[in-house]
N, C-alpha and C positions, 0 to 999 in steps of 0.2 A: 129359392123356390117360391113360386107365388102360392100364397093363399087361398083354400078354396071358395072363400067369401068375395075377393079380389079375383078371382077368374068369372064367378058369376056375374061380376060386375062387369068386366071385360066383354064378355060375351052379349050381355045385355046392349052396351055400347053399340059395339059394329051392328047386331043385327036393326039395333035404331038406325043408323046412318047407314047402312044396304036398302033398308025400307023405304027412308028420302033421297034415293037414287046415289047413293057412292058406290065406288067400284070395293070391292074387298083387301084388294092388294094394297092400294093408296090408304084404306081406311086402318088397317093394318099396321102398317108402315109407321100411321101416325102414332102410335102406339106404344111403338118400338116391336112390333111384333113379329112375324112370318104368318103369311096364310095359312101355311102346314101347322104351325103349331094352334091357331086356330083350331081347326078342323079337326086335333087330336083334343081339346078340351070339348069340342062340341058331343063326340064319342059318348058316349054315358058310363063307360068306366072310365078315362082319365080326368072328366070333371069334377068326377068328384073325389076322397082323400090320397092325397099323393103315397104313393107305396114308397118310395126311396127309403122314407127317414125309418120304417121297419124294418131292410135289410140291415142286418150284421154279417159283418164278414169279422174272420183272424187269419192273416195270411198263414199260410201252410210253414212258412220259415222260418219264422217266430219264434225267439228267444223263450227259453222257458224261464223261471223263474230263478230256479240252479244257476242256469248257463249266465245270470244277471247277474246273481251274486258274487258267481268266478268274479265276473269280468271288474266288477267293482272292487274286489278287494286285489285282482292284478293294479287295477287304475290308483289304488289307497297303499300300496303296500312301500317298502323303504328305499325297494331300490326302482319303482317308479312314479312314485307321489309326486316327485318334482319334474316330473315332465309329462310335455301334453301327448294325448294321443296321436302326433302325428311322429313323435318319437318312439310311441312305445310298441307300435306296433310292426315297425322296423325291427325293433329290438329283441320281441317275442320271437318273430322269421328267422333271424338268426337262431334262437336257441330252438327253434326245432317247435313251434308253438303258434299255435295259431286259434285266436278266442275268436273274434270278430274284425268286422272291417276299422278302416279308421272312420268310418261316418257314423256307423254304430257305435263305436266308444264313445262318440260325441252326443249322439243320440241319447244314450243310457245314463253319463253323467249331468246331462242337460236336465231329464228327467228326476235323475237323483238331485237338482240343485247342487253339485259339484262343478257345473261349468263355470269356473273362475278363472284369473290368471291365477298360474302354477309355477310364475318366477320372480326373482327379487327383482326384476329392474320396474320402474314405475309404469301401471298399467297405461294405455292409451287411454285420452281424453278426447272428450266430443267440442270441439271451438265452433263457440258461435259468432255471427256477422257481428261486426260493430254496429251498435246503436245507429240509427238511422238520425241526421242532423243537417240541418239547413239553415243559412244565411240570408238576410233582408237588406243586411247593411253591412258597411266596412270592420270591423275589427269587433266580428262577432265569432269566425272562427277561422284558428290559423290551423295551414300543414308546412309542416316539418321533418325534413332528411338531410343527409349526408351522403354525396358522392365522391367517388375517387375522383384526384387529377394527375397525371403523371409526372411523373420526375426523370432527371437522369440516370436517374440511379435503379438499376432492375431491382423489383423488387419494394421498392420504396415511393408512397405517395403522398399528397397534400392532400385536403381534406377540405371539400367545402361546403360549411353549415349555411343550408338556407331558410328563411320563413316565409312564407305567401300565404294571403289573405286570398281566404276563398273566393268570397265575393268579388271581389276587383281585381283579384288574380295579378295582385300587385307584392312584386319583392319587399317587403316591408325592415328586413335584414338578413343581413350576410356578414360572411366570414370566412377567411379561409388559413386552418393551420395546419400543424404538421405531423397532428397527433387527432386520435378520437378522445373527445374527453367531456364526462359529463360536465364537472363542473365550467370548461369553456360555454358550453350549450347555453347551463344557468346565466351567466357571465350575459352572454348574448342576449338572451331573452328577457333578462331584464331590465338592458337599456334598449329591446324594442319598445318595453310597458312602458317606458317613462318617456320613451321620444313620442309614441302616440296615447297618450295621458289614457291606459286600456283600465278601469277603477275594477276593485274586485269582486269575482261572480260574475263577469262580464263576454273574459272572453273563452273558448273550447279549445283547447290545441291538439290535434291531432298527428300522432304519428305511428311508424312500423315499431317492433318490438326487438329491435338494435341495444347496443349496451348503453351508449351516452344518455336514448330514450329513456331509458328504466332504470340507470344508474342512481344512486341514494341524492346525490348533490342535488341533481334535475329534479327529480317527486318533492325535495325539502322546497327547492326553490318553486317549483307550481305552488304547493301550499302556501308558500309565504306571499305569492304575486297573488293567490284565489284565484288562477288557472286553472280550469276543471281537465283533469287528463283523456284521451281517449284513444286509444292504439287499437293496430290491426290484429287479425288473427296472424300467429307464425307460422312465415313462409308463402304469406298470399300478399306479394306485390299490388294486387287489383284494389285493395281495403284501403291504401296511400293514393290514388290516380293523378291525382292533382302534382304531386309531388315530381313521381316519376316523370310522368307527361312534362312538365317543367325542365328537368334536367334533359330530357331526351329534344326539346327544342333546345335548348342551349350548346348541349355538343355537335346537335347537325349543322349550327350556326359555319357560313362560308368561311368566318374571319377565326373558325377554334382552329387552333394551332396546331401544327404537322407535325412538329418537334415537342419533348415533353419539355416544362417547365424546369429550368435552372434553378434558379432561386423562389422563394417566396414571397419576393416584391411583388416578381415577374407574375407571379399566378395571381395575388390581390389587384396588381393594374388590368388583368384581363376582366378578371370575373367586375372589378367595378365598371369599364366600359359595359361590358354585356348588361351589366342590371341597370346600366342608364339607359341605353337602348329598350331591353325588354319591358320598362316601365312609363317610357316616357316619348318612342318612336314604334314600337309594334302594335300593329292596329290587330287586337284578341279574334279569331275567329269568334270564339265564344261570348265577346258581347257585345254583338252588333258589330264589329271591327271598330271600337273605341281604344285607345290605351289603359293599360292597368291605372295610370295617372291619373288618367280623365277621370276616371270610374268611378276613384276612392276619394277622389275632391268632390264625388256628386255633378261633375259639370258631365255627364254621357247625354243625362236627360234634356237639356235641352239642345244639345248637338244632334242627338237622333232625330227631336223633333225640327229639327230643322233639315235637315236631309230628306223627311218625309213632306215638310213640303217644296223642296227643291223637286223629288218625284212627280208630287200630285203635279206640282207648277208645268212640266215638262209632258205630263201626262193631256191636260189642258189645252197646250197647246199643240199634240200632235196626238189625238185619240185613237189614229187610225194602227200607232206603231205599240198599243197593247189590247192583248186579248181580253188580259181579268186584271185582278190588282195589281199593285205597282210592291216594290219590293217591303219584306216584312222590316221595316224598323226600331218596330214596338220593342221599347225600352224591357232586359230579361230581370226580373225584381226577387227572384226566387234562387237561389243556387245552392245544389242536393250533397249530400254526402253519403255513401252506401246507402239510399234509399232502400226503402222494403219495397217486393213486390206490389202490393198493392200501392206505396204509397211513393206513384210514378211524380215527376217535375208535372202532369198536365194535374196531378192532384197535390198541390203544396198545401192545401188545406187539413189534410190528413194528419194522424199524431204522427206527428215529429217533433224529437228534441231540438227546439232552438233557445241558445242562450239567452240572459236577458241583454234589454238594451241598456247601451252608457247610461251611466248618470247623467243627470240633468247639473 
């Protein structure tokens, strides 16, 4: 409800801007108002103190006070305390009883501060987004999963551990066994840290909330590498993207296999083809169409800038064959991880967790 100080004001307004020639409706408008409702303030009884907040109403159906206390000590008593109103009032129907609706029990214990959970298993929790976190440079933040690969055998699969480096979206290791196992994962990730010398506090790893991820082995060994942990919420595939998206180009690759894997050689010489390829001949939509290779050596930047002027060169010489600029090359220096709403890739400036950089 507006204010009748704030309506006076209002009114003062348009009749200024009707006086220098505005139309009402537009003036209005701008307001956010109606000409009608206008025209009801300008009245001399709705100008001035609004009647509404005087009326009292009590609906005519209205629980009495009695009829609240039934229903509370039906809702508290032995043979329904442990269940919620949308059991108990099935349950009163049968016996021939009827206190109130199930909105109303909900209503009335809500009122009473009795709306809790009323069973042993663990109440629901509210999960928040993972911290928002963004990369500058190579091995400042990894993601990390585990997909199936098939076997002979119905029923039974190999198992391949992968890591990739946000920023250059480079396979940084792999692995593929025949089991899920935290302590392989450790195993793994800690001859990533010492092939790419990652010092401690350095680097983020990010993964889903799987077992090998949260297994005792893995947390021991983050702490002992100064791996900061960071995992999705459960059951939102979308919090890992980098991840999934990785395996989902891997399997639509033309050369995966139509038969499942025999043995476990068989799976380790595929997937090391594929991570030679995927690292070192697939040009990334996402940056710039460089290699994850190029990327993580630092050599994108001046390969882009050379494309750009292969462009301009070409642009130069035939002006007539572009309308506006020539293609975007500008090297991508930023890369997001569940950003927050406000804090889009065109704002990297924004608070975001980003790790620190290598030691010097």
């Amino acid at each position: 409800m507006t204010a009748f100080e704030e309506r006076q004001q209002v009114v003062a307004l348009v009749q200024e801007a009707t006086a220098a020639g505005a139309r009402l409706v537009p003036a209005c408008a701008t307001l956010g108002l109606s000409a009608r409702t206008l025209q009801r303030w300008q009245d001399g009884e709705t100008l001035g103190r609004d009647q509404r907040p005087l009326r009292t109403y009590a609906p005519p159906h209205k629980l009495t006070a009695a009829e609240r206390a039934a229903l509370l000590a039906v809702a508290n008593s032995a043979e329904f305390g442990h269940l919620p109103p949308s059991q108990i009032v099935p349950r009163l129907a049968d016996q021939g009883r009827y206190l109130a609706s199930e909105a109303t029990f909900y209503r009335v214990l809500k009122a009473a501060n009795q709306l809790a959970h009323r069973r042993r298993e663990r109440p629901p929790q509210a999960r928040r987004k993972p911290r928002a976190v963004c990369a500058t440079a190579p091995n400042q933040v990894y993601s990390w999963d585990i997909t199936y690969l098939p076997t002979a055998i119905r029923g039974r699969f190999f198992y391949l551990y992968l890591f990739l480096d946000l920023f250059s979206r480079k396979i940084v290791g792999w692995q593929v066994y025949d089991t899920e196992c935290s302590a392989l994962a450790g195993a793994l990730l800690t001859d990533i840290c010492q092939r790419e010398a990652i010092q401690p506090h350095q680097l983020l790893l990010h993964a889903d909330n799987g077992g090998p991820m949260k297994g005792a082995t893995m947390l021991a060994t983050l702490q002992a590498l100064g791996v900061m942990p960071s995992f999705s919420r459960p059951a939102v595939s979308n919090d890992n993207p980098y991840s999934e998206s990785l395996f989902k180009t891997l399997k639509y690759r033309p050369d995966y296999p139509v038969r499942p894997f025999a043995e476990l050689a068989d799976a380790r010489r595929w997937v090391e083809h594929l991570a030679h390829w995927y690292n070192h001949e697939h040009r990334h939509s996402a940056l710039r169409f460089v290699t994850p290779a190029q990327r993580h050596a630092g050599l994108d930047a001046p390969l882009l800038a050379q494309r750009k002027a292969v462009y301009e060169a070409a642009r130069q010489r035939h002006p007539q064959r572009w309308r506006g600029a020539t293609r975007n090359w500008q090297r991508i220096a930023v890369v997001h991880l569940n950003p927050d709403q406000t804090n889009t890739p065109d704002h990297p400036d924004k608070e975001l967790t980003q790790p620190s950089q290598k030691a010097a």
